[in-house]
N, C-alpha and C positions, 0 to 999 in steps of 0.2 A: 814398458820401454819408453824412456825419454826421447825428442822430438830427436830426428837425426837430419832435420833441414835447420837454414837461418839464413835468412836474407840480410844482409849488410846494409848500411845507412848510405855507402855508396850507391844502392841503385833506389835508395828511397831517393836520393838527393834531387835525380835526374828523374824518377818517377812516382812523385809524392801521391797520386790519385790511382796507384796500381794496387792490384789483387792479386795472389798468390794463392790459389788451390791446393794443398798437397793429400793425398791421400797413401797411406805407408798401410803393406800388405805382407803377413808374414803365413809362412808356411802352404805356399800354394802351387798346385800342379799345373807347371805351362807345355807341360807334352803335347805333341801333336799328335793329335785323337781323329780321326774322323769324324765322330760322331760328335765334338766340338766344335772342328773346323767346316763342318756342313755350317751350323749354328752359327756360327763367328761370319760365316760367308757371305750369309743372308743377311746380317749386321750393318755390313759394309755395305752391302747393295741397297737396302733401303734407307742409310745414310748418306750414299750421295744421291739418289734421290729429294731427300730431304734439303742437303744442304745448296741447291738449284734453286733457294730463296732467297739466299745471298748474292745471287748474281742477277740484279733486275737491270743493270747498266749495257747498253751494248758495248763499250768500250770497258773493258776486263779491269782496268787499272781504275777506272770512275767508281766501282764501287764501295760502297764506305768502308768496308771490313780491311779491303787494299790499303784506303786511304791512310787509315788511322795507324795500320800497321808501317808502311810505308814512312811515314812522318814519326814513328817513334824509333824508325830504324836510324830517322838524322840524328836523333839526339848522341849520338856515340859511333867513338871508332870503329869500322868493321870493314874486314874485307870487300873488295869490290863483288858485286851480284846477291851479295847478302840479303836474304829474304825470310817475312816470316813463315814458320811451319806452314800454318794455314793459308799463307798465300798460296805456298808448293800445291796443298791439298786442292786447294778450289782450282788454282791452272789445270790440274786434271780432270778435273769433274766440267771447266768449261771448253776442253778438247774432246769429250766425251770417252776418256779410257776409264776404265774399268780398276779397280783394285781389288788387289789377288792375296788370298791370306797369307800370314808370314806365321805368325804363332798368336796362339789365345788373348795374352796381355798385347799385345803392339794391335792386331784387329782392335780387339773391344776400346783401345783408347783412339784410336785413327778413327771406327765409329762415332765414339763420340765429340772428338774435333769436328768432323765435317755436320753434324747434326747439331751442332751448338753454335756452330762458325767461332770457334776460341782456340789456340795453339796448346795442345797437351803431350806429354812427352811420358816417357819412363825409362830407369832405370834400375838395375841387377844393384839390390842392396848389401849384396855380400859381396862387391865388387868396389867399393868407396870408401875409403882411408876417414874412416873418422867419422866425419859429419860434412852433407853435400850443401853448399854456400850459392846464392845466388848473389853475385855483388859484378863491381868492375875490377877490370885484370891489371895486374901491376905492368905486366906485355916480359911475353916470353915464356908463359904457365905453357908446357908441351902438353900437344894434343895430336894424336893419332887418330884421323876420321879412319869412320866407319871403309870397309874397301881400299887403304890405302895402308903403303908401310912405310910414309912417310912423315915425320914430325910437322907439324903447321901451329907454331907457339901462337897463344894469342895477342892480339894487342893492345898495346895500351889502352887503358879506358875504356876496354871492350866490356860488355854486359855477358856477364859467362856463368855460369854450374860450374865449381870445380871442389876439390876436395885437397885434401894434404900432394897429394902423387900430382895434380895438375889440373885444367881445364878436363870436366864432362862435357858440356855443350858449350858452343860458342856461338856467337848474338842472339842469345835465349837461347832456343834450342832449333836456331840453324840447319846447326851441324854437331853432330852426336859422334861423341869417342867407342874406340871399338871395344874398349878397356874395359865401359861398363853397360854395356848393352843387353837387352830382353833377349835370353835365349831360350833353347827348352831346358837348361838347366836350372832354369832361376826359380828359387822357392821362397827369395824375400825380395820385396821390389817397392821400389817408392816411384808416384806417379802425380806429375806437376800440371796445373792449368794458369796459363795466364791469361790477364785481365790490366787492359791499362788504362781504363775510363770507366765510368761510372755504369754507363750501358753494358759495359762487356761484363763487367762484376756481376750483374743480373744474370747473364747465360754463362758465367763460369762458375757462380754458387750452386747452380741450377745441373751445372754439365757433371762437377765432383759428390754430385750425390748421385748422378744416374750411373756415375761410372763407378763406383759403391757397387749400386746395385746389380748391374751389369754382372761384373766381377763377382759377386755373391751365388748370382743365379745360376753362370754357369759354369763355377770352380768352384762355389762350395767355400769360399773364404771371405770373408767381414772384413775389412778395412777401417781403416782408422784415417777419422778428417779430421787436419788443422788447413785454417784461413791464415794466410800472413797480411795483415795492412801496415801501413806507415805509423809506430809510435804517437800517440797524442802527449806534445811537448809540453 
């Protein structure tokens, strides 16, 4: 099967030192099993555990993981409150709740986001018109968030996922369409890790292989890695 990602030179432009993890999964059972979702449970629990290393600052916003994510969120248009994934994750883990399973694929990669401290996402591969693009928005690609039946087109020069039909995530992966989201129906699914420095590329080459493995161990299916970097001109 040829790659069904590609990141555009629009978001090399603005993030020449960025990593792109993709790992594409076919034929796998995301049912919700018990005797999975005990497994996947425990996943979670001992990943935010873990990821309570990232947070050495008392002021929540001091620490670097914020910072760095923060300061790449100015380089581009984006909705106001716009935050990265991993931010969202760690605000939870430092008001101390809890994360409660959703389904096999969405635990195992929210796992290893908060255990790697890097933003991973996924999506339902038989759900995306073609081939899914990481680039900026021309403004106005529709997108239908997750819980909502209302259109929120993106914007210009927005850093998005989209595909032929429109925006999948918007400022990275923000905010995720309902279009094409991990459900228990999904049995082909591609799953993204990003990386925008040099440090992060160390714990996101490090995170799409655990999440490989991960996936392997407890569904029985082998994944296939591609890294995206920036072209050597």
């Amino acid at each position: 099967m040829g790659s069904k990602f590609k990141v555009d030179g629009s978001f090399w432009d603005i993030f020449p030192d960025a990593s792109i993890s993709v790992l594409t999964i076919t034929g796998v059972d995301n049912k919700i099993r018990p005797e999975i979702m005990d497994k996947t449970q425990k996943l979670l629990d001992n990943s935010t555990l873990k990821s309570e290393k990232y947070l050495t600052e008392d002021t929540f916003s001091s620490n670097i993981i914020i910072q760095d994510w923060r300061q790449a969120f100015t380089k581009f248009k984006k909705k106001k409150g716009a935050r990265s994934s991993i931010e969202a994750l760690l605000k939870r883990v430092s008001q101390g709740q809890k994360f409660n399973s959703i389904n096999p694929l969405v635990d195992i990669y929210n796992s290893i986001s908060l255990e790697y401290g890097v933003p991973c996402g996924g999506e339902d591969l038989n759900m995306i018109s073609d081939i899914m693009h990481l680039g900026t928005a021309n403004g106005g690609e529709s997108f239908m968030p997750l819980d909502s039946d209302k259109d929120e087109p993106a914007l210009p020069g927005e850093v998005i996922y989209y595909d032929n039909e429109g925006a999948i995530c918007r400022s990275f992966n923000w905010r995720e369409a309902q279009r094409t989201m991990l459900t228990e129906d999904t049995n082909n699914a591609i799953m993204v890790i990003e990386a925008i420095n040099e440090e992060q590329q160390i714990r996101g080459e490090q995170a799409i292989l655990e999440l490989k493995c991960r996936i392997q161990n407890l569904l029985g299916v082998e994944g296939q890695i591609e890294v995206f970097k920036k072209p050597r001109e």
